[in-house]
C-alpha angles and dihedrals in degrees: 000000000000138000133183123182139162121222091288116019138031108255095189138005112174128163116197125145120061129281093222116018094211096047085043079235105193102233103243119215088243092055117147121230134193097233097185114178090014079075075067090079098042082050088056096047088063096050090056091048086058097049089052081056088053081231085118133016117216079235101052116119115254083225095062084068102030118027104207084070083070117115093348122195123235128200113273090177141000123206100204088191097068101007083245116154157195124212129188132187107290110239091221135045114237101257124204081259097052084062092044098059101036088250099118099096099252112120129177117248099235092059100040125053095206093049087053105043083050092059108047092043087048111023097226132123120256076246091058097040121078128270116288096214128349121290120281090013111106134004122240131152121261157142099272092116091073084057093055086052084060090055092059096048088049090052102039099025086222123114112267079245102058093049093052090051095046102038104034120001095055093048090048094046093229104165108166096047122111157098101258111044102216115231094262101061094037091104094056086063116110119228122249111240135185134209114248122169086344106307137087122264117197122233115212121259112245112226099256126022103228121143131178112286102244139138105241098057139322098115120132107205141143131237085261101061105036084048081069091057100057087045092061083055092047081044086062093239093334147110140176080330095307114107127202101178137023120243100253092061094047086050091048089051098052102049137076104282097160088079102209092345108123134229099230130182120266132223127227132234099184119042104181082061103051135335117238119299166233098021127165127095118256099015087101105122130071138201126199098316105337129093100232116215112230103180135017101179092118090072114352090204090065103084120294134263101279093035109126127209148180133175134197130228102266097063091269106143146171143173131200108211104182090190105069090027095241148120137193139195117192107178121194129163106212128119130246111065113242092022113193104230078041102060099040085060081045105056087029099061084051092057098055098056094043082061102049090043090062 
């Protein structure tokens, strides 16, 4: 499923592929999608709603809203052989942009090899290990987006749904966005499916689509309505007269924010979950929750330097390019991450409408 639109009209819908592999289900234009980390950037947008309304600052202190964040450990030393440690007294507190940017020294297990070795020889989670490295220092994915959910149910004692529901996905009419799909809407879901020996093997639908209200994934949309979403960015805050965010927010989340810290790629643990990611020259910063594109020489079709990206598990991906005033949703449901038929449709389809748009 794809979608391009400038910052008023859909410039392009189109379905093809199948919804479920094994029925040779037509995908349909109104397909849901489990969209996983791309919940990351939705998440983000809350927080910054919350810091113009001076509730939050971008350098609190996570432990001033959840206590366990409070004179956190970082490793000292890493024995690789056993998975044994040393941790020492981090020197900075984790700030809200620390967790932002992905620099706050929580990584997932199944892209980072030391994050995942922690937590099967201790049985915690990466939010109950130590740092891996001292806040703002270094950039790895992570789950540090669903800390910052628990943040904005601290401040406003609502759920982190009902929020998002309330502050960004009404305004934005997004009717089809959420993290329990209701009955009516369960045969519009699109099946998981996995690659084995090459080809795609469907996994069963469950009866009902529910996941685990957090902020760093758990969403069920469709192209169309995360489209809307974008819109309201390339509307600098704004949509259909209604307006979420202020520029200068919009502007802060969209550009680099990690300093010389790079994006680097990570390496997978699990390859069945996910290949390693994130490739591709000149695509190293990051804002509050967007990968920012630096450079584009390798293909100018490809968007262009300031563009500004994130992706979900299930192969579900945009990109903003203000430059050429455009996004784009392209949504897939295959495992691994950064599959590779997956990503060649991917980085194909952008090449084609950064050639038409010439």
């Amino acid at each position: 499923m794809a979608v391009v639109a400038n910052k008023d009209h859909i410039i392009y819908q189109g379905a093809f592929g199948l919804m479920d592999v094994g029925k040779q289900k037509p995908m349909t234009k109104d397909a849901i999608f489990r969209i996983a980390s791309m919940t990351k950037p939705i998440t983000s947008v809350a927080a910054m709603m919350l810091v113009e309304q001076g509730k939050l600052s971008l350098d609190d202190p996570v432990s001033r809203y959840l206590p366990s964040f409070k004179d956190r450990e970082v490793i000292a030393a890493f024995n690789a052989a056993d998975a044994s440690y040393t941790a020492k007294k981090a020197n900075k507190d984790v700030l809200i942009r620390h967790l932002l940017t992905n620099t706050s020294g929580l990584a997932y297990g199944f892209s980072n090899d030391m994050s995942n070795r922690l937590q099967q020889k201790t049985g915690k989670t990466a939010e109950e290990l130590p740092l891996l490295y001292e806040p703002g220092t270094r950039w790895t994915y992570s789950g540090s987006t669903k800390v910052v959910g628990q943040v904005i149910e601290k401040i406003t004692g609502a759920g982190l749904d009902r929020f998002l529901d309330e502050r960004i996905f009404k305004p934005l009419e997004l009717q089809d966005t959420s993290y329990v799909v209701p009955t009516g809407k369960v045969a519009r879901v699109v099946t998981t499916h996995r690659r084995e020996n090459g080809k795609l093997v469907e996994t069963l639908n469950p009866e009902t689509i529910q996941s685990p209200v957090a902020g760093d994934g758990g969403l069920n949309s469709t192209a169309a309505d995360y489209i809307k979403f974008l819109q309201m960015f390339l509307n600098e805050g704004t949509w259909r007269g209604t307006t979420l965010l202020r520029k200068t927010s919009i502007q802060a989340m969209t550009r680099n924010q990690i300093g010389d810290v790079l994006v680097q790629t990570q390496t997978t643990t699990d390859p069945a979950r996910s290949q390693d990611f994130p490739i591709g020259a000149g695509r190293d910063k990051f804002g509050f929750g967007f990968q920012i594109t630096t450079s584009n020489k390798e293909n100018p079709n490809l968007r262009s330097p300031g563009s500004y990206t994130w992706a979900g598990i299930y192969n579900t991906h945009f990109w903003v390019d203000p430059k050429r005033q455009i996004a784009a949703v392209i949504m897939m449901q295959v495992l691994p991450f950064y599959d590779d038929g997956c990503m060649k449709l991917y980085q194909d389809v952008e090449a084609a409408i950064g050639k038409n748009l010439k």
